[in-house]
Residue, then its C-alpha position, 0 to 999 in steps of 0.5 A: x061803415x062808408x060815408x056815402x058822399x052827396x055827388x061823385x064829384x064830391x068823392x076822392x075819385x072825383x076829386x082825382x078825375x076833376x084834378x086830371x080831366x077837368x070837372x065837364x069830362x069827369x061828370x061826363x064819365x060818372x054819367x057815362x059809366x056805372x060806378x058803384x057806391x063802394x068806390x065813392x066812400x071816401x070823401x075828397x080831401x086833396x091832402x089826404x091819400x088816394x088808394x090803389x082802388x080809387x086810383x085803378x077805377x080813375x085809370x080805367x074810366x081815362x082809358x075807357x073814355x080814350x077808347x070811346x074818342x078813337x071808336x066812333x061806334x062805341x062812342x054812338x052806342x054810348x051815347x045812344x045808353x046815355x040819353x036813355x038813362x042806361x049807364x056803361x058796367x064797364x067790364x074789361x078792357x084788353x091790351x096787346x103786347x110783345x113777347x120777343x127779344x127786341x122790345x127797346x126800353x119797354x120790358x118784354x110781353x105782359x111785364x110792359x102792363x103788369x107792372x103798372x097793375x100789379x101796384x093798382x091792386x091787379x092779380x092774374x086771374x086766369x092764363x088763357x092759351x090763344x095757340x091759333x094766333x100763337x099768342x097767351x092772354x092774362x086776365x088781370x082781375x082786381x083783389x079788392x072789389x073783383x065784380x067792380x072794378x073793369x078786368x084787364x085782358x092782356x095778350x102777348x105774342x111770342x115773335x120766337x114762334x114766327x119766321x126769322x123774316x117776321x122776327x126781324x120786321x118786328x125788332x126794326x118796328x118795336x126794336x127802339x120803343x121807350x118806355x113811358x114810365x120816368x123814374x119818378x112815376x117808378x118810384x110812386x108805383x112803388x110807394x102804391x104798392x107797398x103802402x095800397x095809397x100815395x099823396x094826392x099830389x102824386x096820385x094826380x100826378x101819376x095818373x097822366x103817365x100811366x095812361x101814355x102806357x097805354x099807346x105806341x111807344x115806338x114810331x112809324x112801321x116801314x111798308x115793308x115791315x108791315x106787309x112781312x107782319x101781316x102776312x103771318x099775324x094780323x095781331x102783330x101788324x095790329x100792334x105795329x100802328x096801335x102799340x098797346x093802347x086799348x085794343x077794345x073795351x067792353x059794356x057788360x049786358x043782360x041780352x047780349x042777342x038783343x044788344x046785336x040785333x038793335x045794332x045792326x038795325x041801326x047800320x051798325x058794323x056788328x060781328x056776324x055772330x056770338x061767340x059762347x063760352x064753353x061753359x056757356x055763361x060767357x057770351x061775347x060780340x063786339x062791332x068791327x074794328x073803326x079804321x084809322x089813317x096811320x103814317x108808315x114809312x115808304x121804300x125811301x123813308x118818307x112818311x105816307x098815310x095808310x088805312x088800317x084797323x084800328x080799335x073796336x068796341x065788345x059786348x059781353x054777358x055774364x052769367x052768375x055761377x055756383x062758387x065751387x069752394x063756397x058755394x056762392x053765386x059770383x058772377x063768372x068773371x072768367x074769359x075762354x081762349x076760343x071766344x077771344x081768338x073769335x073777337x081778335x079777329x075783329x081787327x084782322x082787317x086787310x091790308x093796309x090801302 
């Protein structure tokens, strides 16, 4: 039977989270973010192991709170939970990738993030076609505590499908990226995935280079790459200032109309309307994309602020479905192709002022 711990700080995630965030930020996010008890059964020992389900819950928490700094809506909205008592059940959250020929030393399209998964316990759950934004998307579900633990929802663009005009201001934008994983961060995914847990010491010492991964790995676009991008993918154009940081992450809710309405009463930039599953137990929404001043290069190579659209914070509701090999009720965990290309278009913005 776990052996329930007396705080979450007490627990071996929060021993991982207080040795990499500092003890103020990890109690803000076991306040902040619904963590079941199932994830706090080990108790903190920092000679002990770390295993991969403590180490994808600690990677997703860091991440989500990334996404709340970089979003101020989400972070309101967050906050405005809260106060009221009503913790975030952090769901998902989605990352953008490269699929093409020149991706420097980072590997091509959703490899650049499987590879770090894969190790954490994720497994592909689903393969959803996004064919309008000439994309595919690949949610990543965890093999240990699926309803538990934040899916990841990671897209990547095939840049073979646009013009040769597109495919070139694409590999002089990502065509020199580095990959933030060393050697020794390699080895340790490798340990996690061969043995399901790595040392303390190493777990803290991973974790920090697994969240880099999850940003720009290349430097500034040129205006007139970005200008090429956006005229034929705004995704792209996306991906070209914001890499593969956290695209959006996602509060699951009960009343996903109710959640709308008590945004935009508040002034909130809310999506105009939800977007329903075909199955219709899927039902997503989300706030506009905050925009953000990013450098890019000028016609003579000096470097100018630009505004663009940055990140953006989802709602989504799920209901519970009727397991078809057992016969259970699960929660629908699944994604649908037409809801994400509807919520993609929250960072489709304008161009770049």
């Amino acid at each position: 039977m776990p052996q329930l711990v007396k705080s979450p700080l007490d627990s071996q995630l929060g021993a991982v989270l207080k040795a990499v965030l500092g003890a103020e930020k990890a109690d803000y996010l076991f306040r902040m973010i619904d963590v079941n008890d199932r994830l706090l059964a080990d108790p903190a020992n920092d000679a002990g192991k770390v295993s991969r389900l403590t180490m994808a819950q600690a990677l997703n928490m860091i991440l989500f709170d990334g996404l709340l700094e970089a979003v101020p809506e989400g972070k309101a909205y967050s906050e405005d939970k809260l106060a009221a008592g009503e913790p975030i059940i952090f769901d998902h959250g989605a990352i953008r990738t490269v699929d093409g020929p020149a991706t420097g030393d980072l590997p091509r399209g959703h490899v650049a993030i499987a590879r770090i998964l894969a190790p954490l316990g994720f497994d592909v759950a689903g393969l959803y076609p996004l064919s309008r934004l000439k994309m595919t998307g690949r949610a990543f579900c965890h093999a240990d505590e699926p309803e538990l633990i934040a899916q990841f929802f990671v897209s990547e663009l095939h840049v073979e499908e646009f013009s040769s005009a597109f495919q070139q201001a694409v590999a002089n934008t990502v065509g020199k990226s580095v990959d933030p994983l060393s050697p020794g961060a390699k080895v340790l995914l490798d340990q996690l995935a061969a043995n399901g847990n790595i040392g303390f010491a190493d777990a803290t010492k991973l974790l920090p280079v697994l969240v880099k991964c999850f940003g720009a790995q290349h430097g500034p676009v040129s205006e007139a790459d970005y200008e090429v991008l956006l005229a034929e993918s705004a995704e792209m154009a996306w991906i070209s200032t914001e890499g593969n940081a956290f695209n959006h992450a996602t509060d699951r809710v009960d009343d996903i109309e109710a959640v709308a309405d008590e945004q935009r009463a508040k002034g909130r930039p809310m999506k105009e309307k939800v977007e329903i599953s075909s199955t219709g137990s899927v039902r997503q929404t989300a706030f506009k994309a905050t925009r953000v001043l990013r450098q890019m290069r000028d016609a003579n190579g000096d470097l100018v602020t630009r505004d663009v659209p940055g990140s953006f914070y989802e709602f989504i509701s799920r209901d519970h479905v009727r397991d078809e090999t057992t016969g259970e009720q699960k929660l629908d965990l699944r994604f649908d192709s037409s809801n994400a290309q509807g919520i993609f278009k929250m960072t489709a913005g304008s161009k770049a002022a």
